[in-house]
Every structure is written in C-alpha cells, then in structure tokens.
C-alpha positions in Angstrom: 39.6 -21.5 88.9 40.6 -18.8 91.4 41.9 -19.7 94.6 39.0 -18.5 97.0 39.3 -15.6 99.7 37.2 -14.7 102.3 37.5 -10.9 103.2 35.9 -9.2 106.4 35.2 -5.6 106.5 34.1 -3.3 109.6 31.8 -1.9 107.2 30.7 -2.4 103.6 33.1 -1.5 101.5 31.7 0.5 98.7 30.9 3.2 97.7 34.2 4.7 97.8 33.3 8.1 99.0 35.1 7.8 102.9 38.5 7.1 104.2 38.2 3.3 104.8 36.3 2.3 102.3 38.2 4.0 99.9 41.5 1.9 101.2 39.0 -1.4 101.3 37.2 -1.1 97.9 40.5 -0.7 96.1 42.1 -3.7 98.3 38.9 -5.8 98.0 38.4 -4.4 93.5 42.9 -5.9 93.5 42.6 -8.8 95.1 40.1 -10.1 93.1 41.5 -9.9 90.0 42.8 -12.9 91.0 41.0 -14.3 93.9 37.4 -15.9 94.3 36.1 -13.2 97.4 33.9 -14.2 99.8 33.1 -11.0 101.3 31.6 -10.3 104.5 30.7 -7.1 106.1 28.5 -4.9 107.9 26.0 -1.9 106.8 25.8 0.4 109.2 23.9 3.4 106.9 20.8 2.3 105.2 21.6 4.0 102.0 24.4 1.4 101.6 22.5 -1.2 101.0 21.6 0.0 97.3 25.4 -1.1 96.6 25.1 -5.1 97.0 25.3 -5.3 93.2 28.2 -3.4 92.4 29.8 -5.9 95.3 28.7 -9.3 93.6 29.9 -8.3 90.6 33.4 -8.5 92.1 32.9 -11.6 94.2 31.6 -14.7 94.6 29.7 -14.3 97.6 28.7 -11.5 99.6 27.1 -11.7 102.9 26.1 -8.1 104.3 24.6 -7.7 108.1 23.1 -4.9 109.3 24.2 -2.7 112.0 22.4 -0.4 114.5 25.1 2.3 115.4 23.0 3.1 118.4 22.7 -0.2 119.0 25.7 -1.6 118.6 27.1 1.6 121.3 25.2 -0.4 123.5 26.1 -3.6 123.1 29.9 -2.1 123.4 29.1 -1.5 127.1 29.8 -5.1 127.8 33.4 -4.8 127.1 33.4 -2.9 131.0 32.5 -5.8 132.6 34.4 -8.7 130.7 37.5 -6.6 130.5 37.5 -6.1 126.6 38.2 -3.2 124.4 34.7 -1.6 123.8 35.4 -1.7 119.8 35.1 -5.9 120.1 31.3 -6.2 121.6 30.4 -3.5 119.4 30.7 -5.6 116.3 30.3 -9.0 117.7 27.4 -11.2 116.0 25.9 -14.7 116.5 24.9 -14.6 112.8 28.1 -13.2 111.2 29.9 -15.5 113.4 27.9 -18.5 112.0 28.1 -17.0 108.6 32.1 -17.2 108.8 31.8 -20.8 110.2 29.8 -21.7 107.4 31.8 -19.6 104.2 35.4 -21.5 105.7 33.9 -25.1 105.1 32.3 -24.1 102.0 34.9 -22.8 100.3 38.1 -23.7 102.2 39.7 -20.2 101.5 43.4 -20.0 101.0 43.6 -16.9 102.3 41.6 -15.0 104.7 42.0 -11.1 104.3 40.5 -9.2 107.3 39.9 -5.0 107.1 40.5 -3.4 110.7 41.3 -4.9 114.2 37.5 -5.7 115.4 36.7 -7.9 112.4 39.8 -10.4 113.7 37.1 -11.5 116.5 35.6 -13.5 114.1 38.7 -15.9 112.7 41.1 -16.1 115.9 40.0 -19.6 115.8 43.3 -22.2 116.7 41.3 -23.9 113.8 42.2 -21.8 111.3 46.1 -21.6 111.7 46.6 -23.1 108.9 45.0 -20.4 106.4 47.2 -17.7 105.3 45.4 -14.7 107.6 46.4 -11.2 106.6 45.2 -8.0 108.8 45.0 -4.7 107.4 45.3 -3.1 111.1 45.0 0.5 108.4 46.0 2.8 111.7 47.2 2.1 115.3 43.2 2.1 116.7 45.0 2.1 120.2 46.8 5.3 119.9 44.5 6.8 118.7 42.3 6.6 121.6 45.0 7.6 123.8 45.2 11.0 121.8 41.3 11.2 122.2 41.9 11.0 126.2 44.2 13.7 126.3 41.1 16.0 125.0 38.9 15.1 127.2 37.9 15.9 131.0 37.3 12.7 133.3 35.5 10.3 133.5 35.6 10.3 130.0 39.4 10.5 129.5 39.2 7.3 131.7 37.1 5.5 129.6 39.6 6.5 126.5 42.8 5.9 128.1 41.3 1.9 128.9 40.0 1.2 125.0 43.6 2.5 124.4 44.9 -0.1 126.7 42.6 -3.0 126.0 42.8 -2.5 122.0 46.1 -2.5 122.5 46.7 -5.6 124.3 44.0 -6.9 121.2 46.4 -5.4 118.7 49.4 -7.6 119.9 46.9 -10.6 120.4 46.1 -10.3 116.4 49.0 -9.5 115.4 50.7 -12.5 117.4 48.0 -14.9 115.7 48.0 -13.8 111.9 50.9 -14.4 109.3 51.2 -10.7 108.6 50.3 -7.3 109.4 49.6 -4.1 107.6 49.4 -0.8 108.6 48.6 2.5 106.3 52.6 4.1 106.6 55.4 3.8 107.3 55.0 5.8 110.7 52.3 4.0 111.7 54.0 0.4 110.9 57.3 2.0 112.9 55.0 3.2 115.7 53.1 -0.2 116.2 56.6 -2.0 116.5 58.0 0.3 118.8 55.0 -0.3 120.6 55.1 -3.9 120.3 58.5 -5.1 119.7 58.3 -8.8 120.0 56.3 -10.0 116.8 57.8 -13.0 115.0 56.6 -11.0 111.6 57.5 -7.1 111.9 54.7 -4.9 111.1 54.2 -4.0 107.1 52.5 -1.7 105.5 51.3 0.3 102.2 50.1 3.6 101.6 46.7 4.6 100.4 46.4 5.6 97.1 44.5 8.0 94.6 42.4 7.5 91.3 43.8 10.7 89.5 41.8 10.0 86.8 38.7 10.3 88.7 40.8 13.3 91.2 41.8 15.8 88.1 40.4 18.8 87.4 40.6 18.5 83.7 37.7 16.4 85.0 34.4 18.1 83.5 31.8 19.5 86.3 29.6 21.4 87.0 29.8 24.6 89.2 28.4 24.4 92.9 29.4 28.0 93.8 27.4 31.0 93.4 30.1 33.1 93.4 33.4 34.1 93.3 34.4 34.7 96.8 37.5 32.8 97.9 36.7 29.7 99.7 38.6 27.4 101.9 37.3 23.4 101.7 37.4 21.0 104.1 36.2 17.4 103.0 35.4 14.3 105.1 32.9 11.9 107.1 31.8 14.9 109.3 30.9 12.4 112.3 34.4 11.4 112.8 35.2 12.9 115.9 39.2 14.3 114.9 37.3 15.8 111.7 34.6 17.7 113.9 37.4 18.9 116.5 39.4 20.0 113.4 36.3 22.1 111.3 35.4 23.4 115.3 38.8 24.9 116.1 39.3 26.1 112.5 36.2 28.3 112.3 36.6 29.2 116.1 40.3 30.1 116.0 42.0 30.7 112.4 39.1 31.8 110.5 38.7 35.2 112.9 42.2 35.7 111.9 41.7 35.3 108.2 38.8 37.0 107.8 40.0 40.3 109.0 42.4 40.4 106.2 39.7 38.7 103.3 36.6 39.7 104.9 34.7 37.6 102.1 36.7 34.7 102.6 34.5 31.4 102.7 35.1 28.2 104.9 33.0 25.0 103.3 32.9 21.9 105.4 31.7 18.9 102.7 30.9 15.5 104.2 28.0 13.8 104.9 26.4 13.3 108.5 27.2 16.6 110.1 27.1 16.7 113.9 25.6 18.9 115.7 28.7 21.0 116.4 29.8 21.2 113.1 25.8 22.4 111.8 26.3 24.6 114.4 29.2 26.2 112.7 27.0 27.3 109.6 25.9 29.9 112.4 29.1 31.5 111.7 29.5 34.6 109.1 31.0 32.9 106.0 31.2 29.9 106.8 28.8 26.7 104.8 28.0 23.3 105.6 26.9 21.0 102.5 26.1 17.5 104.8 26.4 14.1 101.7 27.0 15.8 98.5 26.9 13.5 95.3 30.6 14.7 94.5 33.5 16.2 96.3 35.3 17.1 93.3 33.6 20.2 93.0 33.9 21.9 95.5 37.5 21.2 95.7 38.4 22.2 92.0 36.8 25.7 92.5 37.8 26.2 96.3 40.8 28.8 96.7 42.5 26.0 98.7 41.8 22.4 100.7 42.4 23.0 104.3 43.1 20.0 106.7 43.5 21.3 110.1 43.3 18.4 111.8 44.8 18.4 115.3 44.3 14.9 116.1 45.2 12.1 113.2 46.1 8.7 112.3 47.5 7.1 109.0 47.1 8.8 105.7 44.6 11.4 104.7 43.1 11.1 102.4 41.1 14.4 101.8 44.7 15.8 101.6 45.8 13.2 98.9 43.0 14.1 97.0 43.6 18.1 97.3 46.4 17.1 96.0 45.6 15.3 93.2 42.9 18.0 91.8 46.1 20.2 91.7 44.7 22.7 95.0 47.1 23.9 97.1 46.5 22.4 100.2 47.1 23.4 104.2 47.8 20.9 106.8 49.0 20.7 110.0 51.5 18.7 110.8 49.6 15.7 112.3 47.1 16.0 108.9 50.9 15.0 106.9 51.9 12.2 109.2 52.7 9.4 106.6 52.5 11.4 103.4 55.6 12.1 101.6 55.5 15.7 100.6 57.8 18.8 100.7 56.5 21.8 102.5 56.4 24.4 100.1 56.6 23.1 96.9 54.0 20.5 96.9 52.0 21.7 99.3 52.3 24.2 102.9 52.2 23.3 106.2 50.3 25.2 108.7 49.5 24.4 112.5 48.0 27.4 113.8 46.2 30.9 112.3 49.2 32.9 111.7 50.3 29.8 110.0 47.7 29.8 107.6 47.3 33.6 107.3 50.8 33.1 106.0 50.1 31.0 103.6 47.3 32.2 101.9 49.2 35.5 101.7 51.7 33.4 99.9 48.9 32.2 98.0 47.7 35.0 96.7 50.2 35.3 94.4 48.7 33.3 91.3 51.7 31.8 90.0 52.6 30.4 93.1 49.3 29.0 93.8 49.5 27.2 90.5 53.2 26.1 90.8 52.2 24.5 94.4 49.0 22.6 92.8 50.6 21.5 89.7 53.8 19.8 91.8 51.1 18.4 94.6 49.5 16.3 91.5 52.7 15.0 90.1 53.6 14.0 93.8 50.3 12.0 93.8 51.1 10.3 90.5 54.1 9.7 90.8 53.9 7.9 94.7 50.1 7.1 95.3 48.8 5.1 92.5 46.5 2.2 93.9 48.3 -0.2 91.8 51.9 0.3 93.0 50.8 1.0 96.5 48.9 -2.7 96.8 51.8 -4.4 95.6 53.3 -5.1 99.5 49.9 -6.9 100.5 49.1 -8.6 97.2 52.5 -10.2 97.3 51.4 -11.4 100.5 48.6 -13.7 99.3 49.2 -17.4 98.6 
C-alpha cells in the first residue's frame, strides 16, 4: 500500500497549459508514483471542471471547490480590517476547511504537500505538527507585490506595498511552521533567506522543468499562419497582470522601433483570457491577439522568434523554457531570465529595451545564426530542465 498524501493546490492542477499548473501537475503526476494523493483544490474557470477524471486517475481522492474570482476579490477585502494579507480571505472556505479536517482523520497522511502560500491557511493547525508538511512557496508572493507598488500611483501602491508586508510576515509564519520549504530557483530561495534569515530549515528549491517531447518541433502540426510574414510570439495567461504590462509596453514601445526597419513584421500575443488592454492592442498595425488556443506549439514553431519582455517577474518562465525547447530563438529581458541558467548569445539573447531587440533580430536575420541559437537553447533545456531531475530535491523530501 502507498503511504497516503494529501496535496492542496491554489487552483486545480490540470490541464497543464499555464505557469503553475504546469509546475503542480508534474509535482502532483511524481509524487504519486509513489504516494496515495488526496488532492484538494479549487476551480476557479468553469471549463476546468471537465478535467476531474484525468485527476482521479492519479489519486485516490479528489475534492475540487468552486471559486468565484469576482467573488472571492470580495471576500479578500476582509484582510483590511483583520490585518491579513488580502491573498488569505480570498481563498478561505468553511467547506474546504471541513473537507481537510475530514481527509486528515481518514486517511492519516504521512505527508502533507501544500502548492502556494494561501493554501497553508488550511493545515497551520498545532495539531498537525507531527505530519511531514512540505510548502512549495513556487515564488516570493511578497516581493512580488512590492514590485507591483512601484508601478502604480497611490492609493493603489498603498494597498500593494501592505499585501507585500502582510504576505510577508505570512511567508515567515509558514515557513517557521512547516518542515521544509521550496521555492522555483535558486534566486528566489537566496532572496527569501536574505529576506528572512532566521529559519531553522534554510529555504530549498527546484527548478521547473519542460516535456521536450511534447515542446519539439519535430513535433507534427498543423500551420496556424496565413502567411509568411515574420512574427514575434508572446505566450502566456494574458490576465496575469506582469504579462499584460509586458505585451502593453512591447507593442507601445519596441515594436514602433522594429517595424520601421521590417514594416511586415508581426507581434502575436497567445494566451487565453485577454484583458481589455491587451484586446486593445489588436488595434495596433500588425499586431494579433489569439485569446485560449488549443495549442501553443504552433505558433511558437513557425514564429520568427519568442519574445518575453517582461519588466516585472518572479521565478522561472516558463514561456521562455519552452521557446527554448521548440529550438526558437528567444528575447528576454533580464528580469524574464531571473532563475534560468542560460548564456546570452549562444543559447538565447538578452534584450531589455527596443534597440536591444532591434539588435537582435538584426542578428537574427542571419539564418545560420538563428538556427545555431535554437538548436543550443534546446540542448540547454535537455540537458538542465527535465521534470524528472528537477523534482528530485522535493521528492527526497517526502517520508
């Protein structure tokens, strides 16, 4: 028999097609290979809830528990007046709580595995001290608000700059009470100690990885361009608010530039749930946005190069890992890097405003470059972000 698990996750972790639940549905598909999971999590999109059978066939119980987005922004509002980070009543729940109660004396779990800081609400119990509790932390949540203040006019840099201090002062409280914590790199690990420097167990971490079977563009599929103009892709959840800033200042600031030297040069922005300033881009001369697409792979394979402008950025990213992996050149700013091990100019190039990335593609345009740059940015992937070597530091972990 398999030792049982009960895993929480911020929200359900499959299908695969988005930053965390790409890091979770690989964690949760690893650990049970040798685990009984009890998995718990919340649905926050409706068309998620077609998945629940992909998830029991990996585990021996899933509960899943809806979530109203508009809601649950609500319901956040209470943090103000009890002096909590925002990100805490957002997810709280009577009925998950219960549910959590309820798997614990069940199944008496061996381990309890919990995916991102607000899910920790539910097990900070004194009475469950004696389970191994592991916390994939993935980023620093606090910083991260702190560099969304610094974009922002008051009072709503106010409002940022206290979730950065509340989640914070959360962060240390978790990390205090569980046996071990992970982060998504090395930097962000390094950065979480240096902000809290008194843990009896120093921060851990281990990278995200990449299916390069699935991410290869010997891959076969089908074309989704009409043309043969150059494009420039950008892939990702598109209402995360560092990937809106980042397609907003791209088309407003470095595509002008670009486009007077390719005038039918293409910018693509792939990801489902558009906001309204990034359909507002489509506007734009030459520049395209898909919303959910049934497959990224596409558009990356056929794109002249993945773009990742980001300006604002925690952890890994993984649109760049998987630029990488189709064999694309891709362009990043330093911030879109932070936590991927990769040489600028051989594996990939590193750009951070638009003569930056004039530069490059004017490098680019050179074929055999191009090619050289894609063919070394896969090998990097395989040889440094394969799921299975990359979950080694957290399944080791386990009891």
């Amino acid at each position: 028999m398999k030792p049982a698990l009960l895993m929480l996750c911020h929200r359900i972790p499959f299908p695969p097609d988005k930053g965390d639940k790409i890091r979770s549905f690989h964690l949760l598909r690893e650990v049970s290979q040798e685990h009984a999971v009890v998995l718990g999590a919340f649905v926050d999109d409706d068309n998620d809830w077609q998945y629940r059978q992909a998830l029991e066939d990996m585990c021996e119980e899933v509960y899943l528990h809806p979530l109203s987005p508009r809601g649950a922004k609500l319901k956040s509002l209470k943090g103000l007046l009890h002096g909590q980070p925002l990100s805490l009543p957002y997810y709280q729940s009577a009925a998950f709580s219960s549910w959590v109660g309820r798997s614990i004396e069940k199944y008496r779990p061996e381990n309890i595995l919990v995916y991102s800081s607000a899910m920790a609400q539910f097990v900070m119990s004194d009475a469950y001290r004696d389970i191994n509790r592991v916390m994939d932390f993935v980023d620093v949540d606090s910083d991260k608000w702190r560099q969304y203040a610094a974009t922002k006019s008051w009072p709503t840099s106010w409002i940022y700059n206290r979730e950065a201090d509340r989640l914070l002062a959360y962060e240390k409280q978790v990390a205090s009470a569980f046996d071990q914590s992970f982060f998504v790199s090395r930097a962000e690990a390094d950065l979480f100690s240096r902000l809290v420097p008194d843990l009896a167990h120093p921060a851990a971490y281990f990278n995200n990885g990449v299916d390069t079977d699935y991410f290869s563009a010997d891959t076969e599929l089908p074309a989704v361009y009409s043309d043969d103009a150059p494009r420039l892709v950008f892939t990702g959840a598109m209402d995360y608010w560092p990937n809106i800033e980042a397609v907003v200042w791209f088309v407003e600031e470095v595509m002008p530039v670009l486009r007077r030297r390719w005038s039918d040069l293409r910018f693509v922005i792939v990801g489902s749930k558009p906001a309204e300033a990034v359909k507002q881009l489509a506007r734009k001369d030459g520049v395209s946005v898909t919303g959910r697409v049934p497959d990224v792979r596409p558009y990356v394979r056929d794109a002249w190069a993945v773009v990742a402008p980001l300006r604002i950025a925690r952890g890994i990213q993984n649109k760049v890992l998987e630029g990488m992996a189709m064999g694309r050149p891709v362009l990043a700013t330093d911030a879109a890097l932070e936590g991927i091990v990769a040489e600028d100019g051989r594996d990939l190039l590193v750009a951070n405003d638009a003569r930056d990335f004039l530069r490059c593609l004017e490098f680019l345009e050179d074929r055999q470059r191009a090619e050289a740059i894609g063919q070394a940015a896969r090998q990097r992937v395989i040889d440094g972000y394969a799921w299975q070597s990359s979950l080694k530091p957290v399944l080791s972990g386990l009891r």
